[in-house]
C-alpha positions in Angstrom: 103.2 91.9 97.6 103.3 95.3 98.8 104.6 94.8 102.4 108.1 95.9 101.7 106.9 99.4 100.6 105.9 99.8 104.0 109.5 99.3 105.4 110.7 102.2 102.5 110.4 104.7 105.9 113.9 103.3 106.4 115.3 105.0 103.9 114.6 108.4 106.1 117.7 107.9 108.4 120.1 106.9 105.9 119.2 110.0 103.3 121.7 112.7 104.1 121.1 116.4 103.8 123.4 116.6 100.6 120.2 114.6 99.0 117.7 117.2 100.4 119.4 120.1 98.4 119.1 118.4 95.0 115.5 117.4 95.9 114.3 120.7 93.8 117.0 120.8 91.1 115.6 116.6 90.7 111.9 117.8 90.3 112.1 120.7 88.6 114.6 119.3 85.8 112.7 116.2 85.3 109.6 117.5 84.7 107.8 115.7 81.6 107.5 118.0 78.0 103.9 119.5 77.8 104.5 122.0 74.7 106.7 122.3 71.7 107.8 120.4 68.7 110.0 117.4 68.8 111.9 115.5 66.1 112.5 112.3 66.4 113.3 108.8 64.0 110.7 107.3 66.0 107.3 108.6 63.8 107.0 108.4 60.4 104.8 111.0 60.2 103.7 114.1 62.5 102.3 112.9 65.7 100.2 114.9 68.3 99.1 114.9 71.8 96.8 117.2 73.2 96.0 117.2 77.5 93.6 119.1 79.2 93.4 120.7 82.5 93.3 117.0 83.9 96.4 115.7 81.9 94.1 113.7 79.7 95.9 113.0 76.7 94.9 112.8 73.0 97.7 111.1 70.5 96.5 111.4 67.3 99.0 109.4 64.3 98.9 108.7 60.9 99.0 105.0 61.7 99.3 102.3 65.1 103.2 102.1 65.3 103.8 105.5 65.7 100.5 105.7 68.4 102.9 102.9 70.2 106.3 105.4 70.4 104.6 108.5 71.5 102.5 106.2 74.1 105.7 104.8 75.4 107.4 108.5 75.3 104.6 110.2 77.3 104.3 107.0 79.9 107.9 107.3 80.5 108.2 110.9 81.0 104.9 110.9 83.6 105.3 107.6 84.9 108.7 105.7 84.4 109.4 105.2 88.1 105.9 103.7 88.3 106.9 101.4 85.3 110.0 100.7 87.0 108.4 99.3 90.5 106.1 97.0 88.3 108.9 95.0 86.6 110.8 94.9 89.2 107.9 93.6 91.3 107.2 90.9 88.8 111.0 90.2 88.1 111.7 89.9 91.8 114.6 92.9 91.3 114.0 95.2 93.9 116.7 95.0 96.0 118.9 96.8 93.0 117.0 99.1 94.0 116.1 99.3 97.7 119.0 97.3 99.1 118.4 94.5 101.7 115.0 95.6 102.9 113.7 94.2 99.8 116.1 91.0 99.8 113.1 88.5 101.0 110.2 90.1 98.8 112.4 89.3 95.4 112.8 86.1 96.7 109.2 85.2 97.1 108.6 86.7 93.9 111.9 85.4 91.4 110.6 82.0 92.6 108.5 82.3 89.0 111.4 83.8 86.9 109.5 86.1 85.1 112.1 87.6 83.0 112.8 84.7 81.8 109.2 83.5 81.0 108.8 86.6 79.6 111.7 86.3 77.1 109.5 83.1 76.1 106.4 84.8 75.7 108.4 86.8 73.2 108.0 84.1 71.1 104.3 83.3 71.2 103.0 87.0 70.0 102.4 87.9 66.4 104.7 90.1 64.1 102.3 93.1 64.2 101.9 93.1 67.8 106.0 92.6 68.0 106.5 96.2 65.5 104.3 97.8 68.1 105.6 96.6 70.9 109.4 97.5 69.4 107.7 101.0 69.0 106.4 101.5 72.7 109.5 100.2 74.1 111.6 103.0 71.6 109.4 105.8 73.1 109.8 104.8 76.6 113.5 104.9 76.1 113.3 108.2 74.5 111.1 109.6 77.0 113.4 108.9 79.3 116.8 110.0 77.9 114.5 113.4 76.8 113.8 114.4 80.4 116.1 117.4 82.0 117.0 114.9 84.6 116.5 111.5 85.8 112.9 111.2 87.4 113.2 112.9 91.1 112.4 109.3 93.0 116.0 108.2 91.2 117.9 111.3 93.0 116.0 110.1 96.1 117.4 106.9 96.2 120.4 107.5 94.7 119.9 105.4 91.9 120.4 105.8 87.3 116.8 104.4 86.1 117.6 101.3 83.8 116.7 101.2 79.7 113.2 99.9 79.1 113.1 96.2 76.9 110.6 94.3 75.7 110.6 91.9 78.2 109.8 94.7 80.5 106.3 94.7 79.2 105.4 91.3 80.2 106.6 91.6 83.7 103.9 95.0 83.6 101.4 92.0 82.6 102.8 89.5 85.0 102.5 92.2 88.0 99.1 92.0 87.7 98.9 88.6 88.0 100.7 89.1 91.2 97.6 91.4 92.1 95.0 89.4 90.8 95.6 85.6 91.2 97.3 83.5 93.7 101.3 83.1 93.0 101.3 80.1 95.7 98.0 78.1 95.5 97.2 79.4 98.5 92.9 78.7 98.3 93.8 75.0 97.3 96.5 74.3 100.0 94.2 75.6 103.1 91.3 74.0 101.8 93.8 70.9 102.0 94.7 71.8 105.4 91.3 71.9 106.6 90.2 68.7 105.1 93.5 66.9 107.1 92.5 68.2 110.2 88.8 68.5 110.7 85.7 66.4 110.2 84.3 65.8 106.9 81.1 67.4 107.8 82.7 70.5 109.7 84.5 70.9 106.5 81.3 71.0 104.2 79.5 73.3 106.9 82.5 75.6 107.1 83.4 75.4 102.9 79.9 76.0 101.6 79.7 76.1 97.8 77.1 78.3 97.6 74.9 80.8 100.0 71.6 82.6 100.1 73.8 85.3 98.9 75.1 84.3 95.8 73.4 86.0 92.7 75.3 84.7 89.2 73.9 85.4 85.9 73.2 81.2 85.4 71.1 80.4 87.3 71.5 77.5 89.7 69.1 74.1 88.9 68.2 73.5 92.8 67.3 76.3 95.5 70.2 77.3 98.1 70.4 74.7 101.3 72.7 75.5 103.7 74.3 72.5 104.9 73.1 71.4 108.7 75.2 72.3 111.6 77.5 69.1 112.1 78.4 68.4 116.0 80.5 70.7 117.8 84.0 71.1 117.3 86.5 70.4 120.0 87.2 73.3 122.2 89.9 72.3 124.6 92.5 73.4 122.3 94.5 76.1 122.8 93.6 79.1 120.3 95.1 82.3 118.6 92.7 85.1 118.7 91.8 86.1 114.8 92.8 89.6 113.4 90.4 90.5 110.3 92.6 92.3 107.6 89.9 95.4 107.1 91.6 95.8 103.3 89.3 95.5 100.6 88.6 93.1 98.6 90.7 93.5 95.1 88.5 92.8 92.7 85.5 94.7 90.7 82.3 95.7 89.7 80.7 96.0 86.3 77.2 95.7 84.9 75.9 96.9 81.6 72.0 96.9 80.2 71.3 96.2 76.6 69.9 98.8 73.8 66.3 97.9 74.8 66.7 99.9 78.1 68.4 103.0 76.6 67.3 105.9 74.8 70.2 106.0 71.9 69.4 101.5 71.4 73.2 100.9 71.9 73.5 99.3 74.8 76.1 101.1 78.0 78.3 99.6 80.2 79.6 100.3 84.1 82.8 99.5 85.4 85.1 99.9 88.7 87.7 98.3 89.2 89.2 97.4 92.8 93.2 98.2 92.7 95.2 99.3 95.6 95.4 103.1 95.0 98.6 105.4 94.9 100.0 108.5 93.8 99.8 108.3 90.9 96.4 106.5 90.0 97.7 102.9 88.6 95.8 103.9 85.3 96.8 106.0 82.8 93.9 107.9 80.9 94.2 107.6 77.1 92.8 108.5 73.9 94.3 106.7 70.7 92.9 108.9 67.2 94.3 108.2 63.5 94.3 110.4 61.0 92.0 108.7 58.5 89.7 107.9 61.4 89.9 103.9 61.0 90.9 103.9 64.9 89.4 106.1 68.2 89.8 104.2 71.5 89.2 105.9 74.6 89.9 104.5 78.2 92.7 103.5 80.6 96.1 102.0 79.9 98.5 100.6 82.0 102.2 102.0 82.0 104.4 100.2 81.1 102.1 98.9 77.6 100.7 100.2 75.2 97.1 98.9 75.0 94.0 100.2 76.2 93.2 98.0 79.5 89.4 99.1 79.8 87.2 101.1 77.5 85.8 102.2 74.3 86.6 101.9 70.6 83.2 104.1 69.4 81.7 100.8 68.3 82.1 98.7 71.5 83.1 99.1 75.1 84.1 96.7 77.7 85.2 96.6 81.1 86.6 94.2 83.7 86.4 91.8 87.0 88.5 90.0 88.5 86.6 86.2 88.2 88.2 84.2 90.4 88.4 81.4 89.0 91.1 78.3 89.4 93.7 79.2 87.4 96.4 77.0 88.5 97.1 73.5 91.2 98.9 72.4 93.6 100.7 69.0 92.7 101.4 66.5 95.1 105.0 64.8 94.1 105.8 61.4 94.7 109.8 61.6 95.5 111.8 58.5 94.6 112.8 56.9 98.1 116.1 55.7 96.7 117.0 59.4 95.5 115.4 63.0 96.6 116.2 64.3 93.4 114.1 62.8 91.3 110.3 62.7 91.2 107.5 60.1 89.7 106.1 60.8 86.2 103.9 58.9 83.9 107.4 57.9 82.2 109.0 57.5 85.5 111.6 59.4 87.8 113.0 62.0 86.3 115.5 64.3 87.9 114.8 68.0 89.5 115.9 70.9 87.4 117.4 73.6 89.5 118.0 77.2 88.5 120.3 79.6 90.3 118.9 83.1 90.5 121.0 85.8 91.5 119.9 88.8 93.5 121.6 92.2 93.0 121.4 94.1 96.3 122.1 97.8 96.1 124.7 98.5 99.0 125.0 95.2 100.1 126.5 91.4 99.3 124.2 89.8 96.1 122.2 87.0 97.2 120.9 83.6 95.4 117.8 82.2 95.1 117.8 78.1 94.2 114.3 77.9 91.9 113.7 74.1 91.4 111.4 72.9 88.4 109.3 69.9 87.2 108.2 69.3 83.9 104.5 70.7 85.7 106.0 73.9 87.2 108.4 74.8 90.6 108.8 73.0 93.6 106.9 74.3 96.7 108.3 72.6 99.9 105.7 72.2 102.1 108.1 70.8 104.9 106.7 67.7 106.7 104.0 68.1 104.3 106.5 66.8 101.8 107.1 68.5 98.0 104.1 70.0 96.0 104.9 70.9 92.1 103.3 74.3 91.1 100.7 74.8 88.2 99.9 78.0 86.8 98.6 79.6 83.5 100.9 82.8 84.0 103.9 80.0 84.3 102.6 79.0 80.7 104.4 80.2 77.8 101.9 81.6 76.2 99.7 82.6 79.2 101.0 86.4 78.7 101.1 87.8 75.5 99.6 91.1 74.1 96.4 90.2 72.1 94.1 92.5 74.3 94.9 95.1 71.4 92.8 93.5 69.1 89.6 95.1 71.0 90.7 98.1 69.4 89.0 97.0 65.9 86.8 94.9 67.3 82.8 95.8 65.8 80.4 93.8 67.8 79.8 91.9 71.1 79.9 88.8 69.1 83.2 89.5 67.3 85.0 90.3 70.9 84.0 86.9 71.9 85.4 85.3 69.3 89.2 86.4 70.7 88.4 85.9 74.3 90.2 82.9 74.8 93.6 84.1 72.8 93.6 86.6 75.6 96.7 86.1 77.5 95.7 88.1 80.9 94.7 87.8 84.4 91.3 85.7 83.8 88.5 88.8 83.6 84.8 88.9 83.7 84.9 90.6 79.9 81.4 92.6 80.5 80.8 93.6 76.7 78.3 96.0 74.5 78.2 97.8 71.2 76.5 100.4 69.6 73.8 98.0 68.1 72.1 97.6 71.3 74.0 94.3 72.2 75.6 93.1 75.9 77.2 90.4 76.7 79.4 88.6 79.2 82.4 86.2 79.1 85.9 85.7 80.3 89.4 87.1 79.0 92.5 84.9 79.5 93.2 81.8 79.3 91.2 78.8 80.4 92.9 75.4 81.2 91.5 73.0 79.5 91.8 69.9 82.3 90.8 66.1 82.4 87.7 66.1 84.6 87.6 66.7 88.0 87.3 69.5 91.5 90.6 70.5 91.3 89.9 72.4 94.8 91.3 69.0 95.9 95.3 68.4 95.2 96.3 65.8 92.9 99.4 63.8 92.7 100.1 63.9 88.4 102.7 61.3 88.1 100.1 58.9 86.1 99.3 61.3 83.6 95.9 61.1 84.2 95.8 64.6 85.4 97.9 66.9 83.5 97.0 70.3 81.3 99.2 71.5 78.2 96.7 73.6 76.4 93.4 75.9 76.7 90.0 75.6 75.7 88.9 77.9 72.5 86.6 80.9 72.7 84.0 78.9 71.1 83.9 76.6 74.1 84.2 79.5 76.7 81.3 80.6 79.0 78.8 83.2 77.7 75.9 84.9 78.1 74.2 87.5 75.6 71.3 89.7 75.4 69.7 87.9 78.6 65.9 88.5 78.3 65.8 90.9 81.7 68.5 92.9 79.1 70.7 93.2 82.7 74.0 92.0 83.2 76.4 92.2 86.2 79.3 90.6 87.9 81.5 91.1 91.2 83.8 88.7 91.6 81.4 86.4 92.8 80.7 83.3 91.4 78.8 84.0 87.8 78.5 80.4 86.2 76.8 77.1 87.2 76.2 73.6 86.0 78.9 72.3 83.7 80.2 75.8 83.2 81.3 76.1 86.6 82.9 72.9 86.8 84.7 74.1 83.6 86.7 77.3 84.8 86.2 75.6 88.1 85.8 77.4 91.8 88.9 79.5 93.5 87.9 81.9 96.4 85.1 83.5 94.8 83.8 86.5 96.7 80.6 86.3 99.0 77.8 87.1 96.4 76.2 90.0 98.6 77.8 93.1 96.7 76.8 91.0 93.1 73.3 90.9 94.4 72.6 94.2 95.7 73.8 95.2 91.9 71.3 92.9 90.2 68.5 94.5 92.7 69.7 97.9 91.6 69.7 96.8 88.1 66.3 95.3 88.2 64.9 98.5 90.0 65.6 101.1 86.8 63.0 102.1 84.5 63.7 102.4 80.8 65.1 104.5 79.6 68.4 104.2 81.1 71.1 106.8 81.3 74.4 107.2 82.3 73.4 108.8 85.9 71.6 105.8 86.2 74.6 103.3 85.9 76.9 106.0 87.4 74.5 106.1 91.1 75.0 102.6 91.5 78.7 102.9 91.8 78.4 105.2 94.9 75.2 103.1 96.6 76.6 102.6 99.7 73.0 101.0 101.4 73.9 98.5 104.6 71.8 96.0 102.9 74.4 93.1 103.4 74.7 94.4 107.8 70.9 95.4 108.1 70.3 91.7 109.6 73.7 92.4 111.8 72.2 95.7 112.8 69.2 94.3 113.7 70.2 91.0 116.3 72.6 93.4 117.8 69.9 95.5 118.9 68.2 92.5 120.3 71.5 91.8 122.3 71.7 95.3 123.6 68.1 95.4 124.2 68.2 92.4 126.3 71.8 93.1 127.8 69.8 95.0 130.8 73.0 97.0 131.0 72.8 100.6 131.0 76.2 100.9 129.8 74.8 99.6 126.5 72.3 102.4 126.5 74.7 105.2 124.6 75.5 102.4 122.2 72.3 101.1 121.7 71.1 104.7 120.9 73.9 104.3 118.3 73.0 101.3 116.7 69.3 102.2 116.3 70.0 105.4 114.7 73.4 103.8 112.2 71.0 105.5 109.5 71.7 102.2 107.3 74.2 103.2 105.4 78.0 103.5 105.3 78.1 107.0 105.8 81.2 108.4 106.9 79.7 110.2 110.0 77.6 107.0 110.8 78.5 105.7 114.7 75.8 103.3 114.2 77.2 101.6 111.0 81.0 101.3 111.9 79.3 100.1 116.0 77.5 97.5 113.9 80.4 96.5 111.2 82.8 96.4 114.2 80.6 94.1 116.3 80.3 91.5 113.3 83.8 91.5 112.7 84.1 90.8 116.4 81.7 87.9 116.4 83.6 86.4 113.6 86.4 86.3 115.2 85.6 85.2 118.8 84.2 82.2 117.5 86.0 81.3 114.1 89.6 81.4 115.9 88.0 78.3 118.7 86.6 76.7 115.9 88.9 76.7 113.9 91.8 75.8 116.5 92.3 71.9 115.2 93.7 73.1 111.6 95.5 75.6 113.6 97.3 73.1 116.1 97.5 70.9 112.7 99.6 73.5 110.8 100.6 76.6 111.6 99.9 78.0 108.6 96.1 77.6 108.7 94.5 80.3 107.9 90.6 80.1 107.5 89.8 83.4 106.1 92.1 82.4 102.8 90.5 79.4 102.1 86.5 80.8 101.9 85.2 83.8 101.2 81.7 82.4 102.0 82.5 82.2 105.9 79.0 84.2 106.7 77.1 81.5 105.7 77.9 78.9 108.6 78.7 82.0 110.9 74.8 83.5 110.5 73.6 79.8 110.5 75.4 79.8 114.2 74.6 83.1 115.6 70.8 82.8 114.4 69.9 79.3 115.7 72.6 79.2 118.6 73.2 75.7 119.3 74.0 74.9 123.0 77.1 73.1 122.4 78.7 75.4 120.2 78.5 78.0 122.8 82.5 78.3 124.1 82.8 76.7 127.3 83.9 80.4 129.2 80.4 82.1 128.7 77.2 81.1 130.3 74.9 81.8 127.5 75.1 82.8 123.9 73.7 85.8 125.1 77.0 86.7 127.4 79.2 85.7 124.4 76.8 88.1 122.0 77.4 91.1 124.5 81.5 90.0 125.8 81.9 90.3 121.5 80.2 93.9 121.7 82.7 94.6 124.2 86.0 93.3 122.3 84.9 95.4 119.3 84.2 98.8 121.5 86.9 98.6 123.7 88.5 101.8 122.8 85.4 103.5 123.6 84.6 101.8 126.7 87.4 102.0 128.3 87.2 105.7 127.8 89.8 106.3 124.7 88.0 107.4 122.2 84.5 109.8 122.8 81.3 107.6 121.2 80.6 110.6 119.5 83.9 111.0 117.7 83.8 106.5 116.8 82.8 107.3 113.0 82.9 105.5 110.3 84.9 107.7 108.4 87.3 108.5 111.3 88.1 104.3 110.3 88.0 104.8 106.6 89.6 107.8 106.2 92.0 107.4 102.8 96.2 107.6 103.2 97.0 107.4 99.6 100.4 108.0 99.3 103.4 107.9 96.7 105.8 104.9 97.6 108.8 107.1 98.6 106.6 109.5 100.5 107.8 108.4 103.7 111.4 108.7 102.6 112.2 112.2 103.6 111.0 114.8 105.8 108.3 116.8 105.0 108.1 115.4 101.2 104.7 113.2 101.9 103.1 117.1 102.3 103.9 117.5 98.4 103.4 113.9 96.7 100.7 112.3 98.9 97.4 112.8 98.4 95.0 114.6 101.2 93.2 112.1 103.8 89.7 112.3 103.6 87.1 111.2 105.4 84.9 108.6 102.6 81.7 106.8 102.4 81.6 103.5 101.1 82.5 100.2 103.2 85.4 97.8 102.3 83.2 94.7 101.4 79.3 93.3 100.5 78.4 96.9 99.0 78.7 98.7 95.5 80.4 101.6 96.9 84.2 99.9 98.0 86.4 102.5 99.3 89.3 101.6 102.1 92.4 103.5 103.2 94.4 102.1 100.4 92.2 100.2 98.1 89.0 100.8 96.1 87.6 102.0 93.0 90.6 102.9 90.5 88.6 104.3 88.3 84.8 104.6 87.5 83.7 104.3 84.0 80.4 104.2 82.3 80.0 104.5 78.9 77.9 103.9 75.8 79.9 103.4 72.6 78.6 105.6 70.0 78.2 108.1 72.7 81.1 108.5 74.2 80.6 111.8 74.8 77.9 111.4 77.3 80.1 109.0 79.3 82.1 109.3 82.4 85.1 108.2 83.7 86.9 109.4 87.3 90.3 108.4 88.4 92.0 109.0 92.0 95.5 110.4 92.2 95.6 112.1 89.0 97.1 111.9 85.6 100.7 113.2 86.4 103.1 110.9 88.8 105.2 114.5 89.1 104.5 116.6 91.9 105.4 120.1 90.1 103.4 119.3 87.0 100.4 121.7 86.8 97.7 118.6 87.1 99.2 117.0 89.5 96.6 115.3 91.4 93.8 116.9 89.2 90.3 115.0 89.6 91.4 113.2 92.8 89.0 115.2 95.0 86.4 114.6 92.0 86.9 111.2 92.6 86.6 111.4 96.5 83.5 113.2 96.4 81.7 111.0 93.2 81.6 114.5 91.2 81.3 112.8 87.4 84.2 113.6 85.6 83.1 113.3 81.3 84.7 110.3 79.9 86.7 112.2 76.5 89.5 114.3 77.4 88.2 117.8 77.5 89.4 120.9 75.6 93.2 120.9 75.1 95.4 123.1 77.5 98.7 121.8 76.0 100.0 120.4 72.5 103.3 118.7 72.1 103.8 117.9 69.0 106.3 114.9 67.0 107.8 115.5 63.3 109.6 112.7 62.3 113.2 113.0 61.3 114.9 110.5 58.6 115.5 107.0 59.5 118.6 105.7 58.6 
């Protein structure tokens, strides 16, 4: 969803000088109001907010609605251009913006009319969470109109930041469904693709369900079997070579031990979560106080809402993952031969709705999108695969709404499982304690409550049989509490089994190697547990998942007979086991693996290739290592590619095709780090948009540790750990919680970027905001 960002360089020819010599007058007016009194109709009563060195803020109110304005006025004067990419990312408006360049991104994302589901949504929330929300919506506005000038991106682009609404909210919601769930059924339609064009038993060998890998919290009745090597596929067909995307995964890591383990008897939590980073971080830190001391909520919010995303309330603390679960289907549609504008239902043909969408594009002619609907969802056209109707719980109109707020009263484990399901989010691994010692997991968001059945496969619905209207109830979600090891953990790996699994169903679960080395990690403390403890495992960046790799490639080298191995060889057997940035062994070792992969994946994959285009294999498994280790350890003779003589000359022609750069003499072995590959390039989104600015609003590349998949410690380029929390509530003070990019999305404001190089470096920053360097402070003037 990102890809157009990219093409924002664009923007550096077409900038004229004229723009350069407001660049200054643009920052320095529209920096945000640290110190002072304000008065405003917006409070009803005097309102404060302290920031430290950091920017941390402190709001403290005499009651939640005026908590909601100042939140609203203090995201809006830090982060309102931020705000404004979100919804206009979910809303598919962009090109108002950005002109042309982002003509084909809005139309792949007003496809799901967003602003107008979430004008629906409006209707589905409760009439407390509608006074706050008409409160944060008032301070974003007069955050805004309160700034010296408009925010220094608008001067950039030449552009007059729009009013804030209500609706505006939602899309902040719906962006991160965007981020954090397919918008095109993607995992169901190349499973499909690969089940039409391949064997059944090359499908079940190359779709495992499960692997020796896997570590959920249920355990699984049977032992893992991997599934026998079927006969080999056909390999006179012509072949694209496969290009691994080195991104991380988006996704998370939390874990959390009960009171039994910890010296105060609440219980603590640990959280990352796995975001693409920017400048500024995508989180917002924030502490929420009344007066009469009924609420204090620590943690991170989102701008562009006004609830506390991740945290702690003093009597319980949660955090998130990403689960991964099927949260939406692909419908095949049965068209009515005698008129393609009408499709089968239980109650017979019924006619196409179609929805014209128009696209405002800054400098250039508006455009129209044509969005057509079934009574299930819109129309994907699949081509000569015919016309596929699209299911999905954000489509719903009450799959958004704003009822993560109510964790801010919430007392007990027990009690926050009681509102899981009335969550409407991106489906979350909820990992949950409280100050009594309890810990517990389940899922936030909504669950769809379907007629039986592996919706992996694609259905056609027009007998009824098949359709979902409503969600299951919190009583009847998944859960697990105060397990008897008193350890819990997830990474976006598959958690559940038995009937619970076939309940929330299986999407493109991660491979289970990062989950486990957690558990072990977990398993390995002694009691009493403290926050270091939880805090290390965030940073343990231990090659358990490539120590196998590391080893069989030695054995290649070692029988290779080559001496032009010999350097590399050297390298391999001292990689040191762990992604360390100055590690040649690790990335010669990660590299190679990669290269394996993809030398052989891309032949046998070829059929679904030549079937459709589209094919990709990587998007339809995570759990690819499973058949790909069962290959490479018991090398079958015809699976070997016709070309090589032995699996021996494929093992060493794959070393090759990973280490060309240093073979062929471009890069010195000594200088082929890890980190010279995983060094960041966090940037701000307009950075590249005039000369010389990137110096002032990116942040510095570093070199990092960490490795983008099968580890605790993910760190890539432009992706990893948006913030690290762990925290005990009760004992909040003891906590931490780091965030990259800093507080401040204004390069001239005096914590700009404060804590990034914390971050990098995994220096613990304390979870509280510290000791207040400014006060602004909010008296309320007469309402009228």
């Amino acid at each position: 969803m990102f890809k157009w960002l990219l093409r924002i360089g664009i923007f550096s020819s077409t900038l004229t000088f004229a723009a350069l010599a407001v660049i200054y007058y643009g920052f320095q007016a529209s920096l945000p109001n640290l110190e002072g009194e304000l008065e405003t109709t917006g409070v009803s009563a005097p309102v404060s907010v302290e920031r430290d060195k950091n920017g941390n803020a402190t709001i403290t109110a005499e009651n939640r609605t005026d908590l909601a304005f100042v939140t609203g006025y203090i995201h809006a004067q830090e982060r309102f251009f931020q705000m404004d990419l979100s919804r206009r990312m979910a809303s598919g408006e962009l090109s108002a913006l950005f002109g042309d360049l982002a003509v084909e991104t809005d139309k792949e994302n007003r496809f799901h009319r967003f602003r107008h589901r979430a004008r629906v949504a409006m209707d589905h929330i409760s009439a407390e969470e509608l006074d706050i929300l008409n409160q944060y919506v008032a301070g974003v506005n007069a955050g805004l109109s309160s700034l010296g000038s408009k925010p220094f991106e608008y001067w950039l682009l030449n552009a007059d930041p729009e009013p804030w609404t209500r609706e505006d909210t939602f899309l902040a919601i719906y962006s991160m469904f965007f981020t954090l769930q397919s918008a095109d059924g993607g995992f169901e339609w190349q499973n499909h693709l690969l089940k039409q064009s391949l064997s059944p038993e090359m499908v079940a060998f190359l779709l495992p369900d499960r692997t020796e890998w896997d570590a959920p919290l249920q355990e699984d009745a049977a032992p893992f079997q991997m599934t026998e090597i079927p006969d080999a596929p056909n390999y006179n067909i012509a072949f694209n070579q496969f290009e691994r995307d080195d991104k991380p995964m988006l996704g998370s890591n939390n874990w959390a031990v009960t009171g039994n383990l910890t010296e105060t008897g609440a219980a603590m939590l640990s959280n990352d979560m796995h975001l693409t980073i920017r400048a500024p971080s995508i989180w917002y830190k924030l502490r929420l106080k009344s007066n009469d001391g009924s609420l204090d909520i620590t943690g991170v919010s989102l701008a562009g809402a006004p609830a506390i995303v991740v945290g702690s309330n003093g009597d319980v603390a949660w955090g998130f993952t990403n689960t991964n679960i099927d949260t939406s289907d692909l419908i095949e549609l049965t068209i009515n031969p005698e008129n393609e504008n009408q499709y089968l239902t239980k109650d017979g043909y019924k006619d196409f709705d179609r929805i014209t969408e128009s696209i405002s594009v800054k400098g250039g002619t508006d455009d129209t999108l044509e969005v057509v609907e079934t009574i299930w969802g819109p129309v994907i056209d699949k081509g000569t695969h015919g016309k596929y109707a699209y299911r999905w719980v954000a489509h719903m109109p009450d799959g958004v709404n704003m009822s993560l707020m109510q964790m801010e009263q919430v007392k007990s484990v027990e009690q926050a499982m009681s509102i899981a399901g009335e969550m409407g989010i991106p489906a979350q691994n909820a990992m949950i304690v409280d100050r009594d010692g309890n810990a517990g997991w389940t899922i936030f968001g909504r669950i769809a409550n379907r007629p039986n059945g592996d919706y992996r496969e694609i259905f056609n619905w027009s007998d009824g049989s098949r359709v979902w209207n409503d969600w299951y109830g919190s009583a009847e979600y998944p859960r697990v509490l105060n397990p008897e090891n008193d350890r819990l953990w997830t990474a976006n790996s598959r958690v559940v089994s038995g009937d619970d699994l076939i309940q929330v169903g299986t999407n493109r679960y991660d491979l289970g190697a990062r989950q486990q080395q957690i558990r072990d990690r977990l398993n390995q403390l002694n009691s009493p547990v403290v926050e270091d403890d939880l805090y290390g495992i965030m940073l343990d960046n231990e090659a358990v998942f490539l120590s196998r790799w590391q080893e069989q490639l030695t054995g290649v080298l070692e029988k290779s007979g080559d001496a032009a191995f010999d350097a590399y060889l050297t390298g391999v057997n001292n990689w040191g086991g762990f992604a360390d940035k100055n590690s040649v062994g690790f990335r010669l070792v990660k590299d190679y693996r990669d290269q394996v992969y993809e030398n052989l994946f891309s032949r046998i994959t070829a059929a679904c290739v030549q079937f459709d285009e589209a094919c990709e294999y990587d998007r339809a498994t995570k759990q690819w290592e499973a058949p790909l280790w069962k290959l490479v350890s018991e090398m079958p003779a015809g699976w070997l590619p016709p070309e090589y003589q032995s699996w021996q000359f494929f093992f060493e022609k794959a070393a090759f095709d990973a280490w060309e750069d240093v073979i062929k003499g471009g890069t010195p072995l000594n200088e082929y780090t890890w980190g010279v590959r995983n060094t960041t390039s966090i940037k701000h989104p307009l950075s590249a948009a005039v000369p010389l600015l990137g110096n002032m609003i990116d942040m510095p590349a570093y070199a990092q540790n960490g490795d983008t998949e099968n580890m605790p410690h993910i760190a890539g380029k432009t992706q990893g750990q948006s913030e690290r929390i762990v925290v005990s509530p009760g004992y909040e003070e003891n906590g931490y919680m780091d965030l990259p990019s800093g507080q401040s999305g204004h390069p001239l404001s005096p914590y700009y970027g404060a804590g990034h190089q914390d971050w990098l470096e995994g220096n613990k920053t304390p979870f509280l905001p510290g000791e207040a360097e400014w006060t602004l402070k909010f008296n309320p003037l007469p309402r009228h």
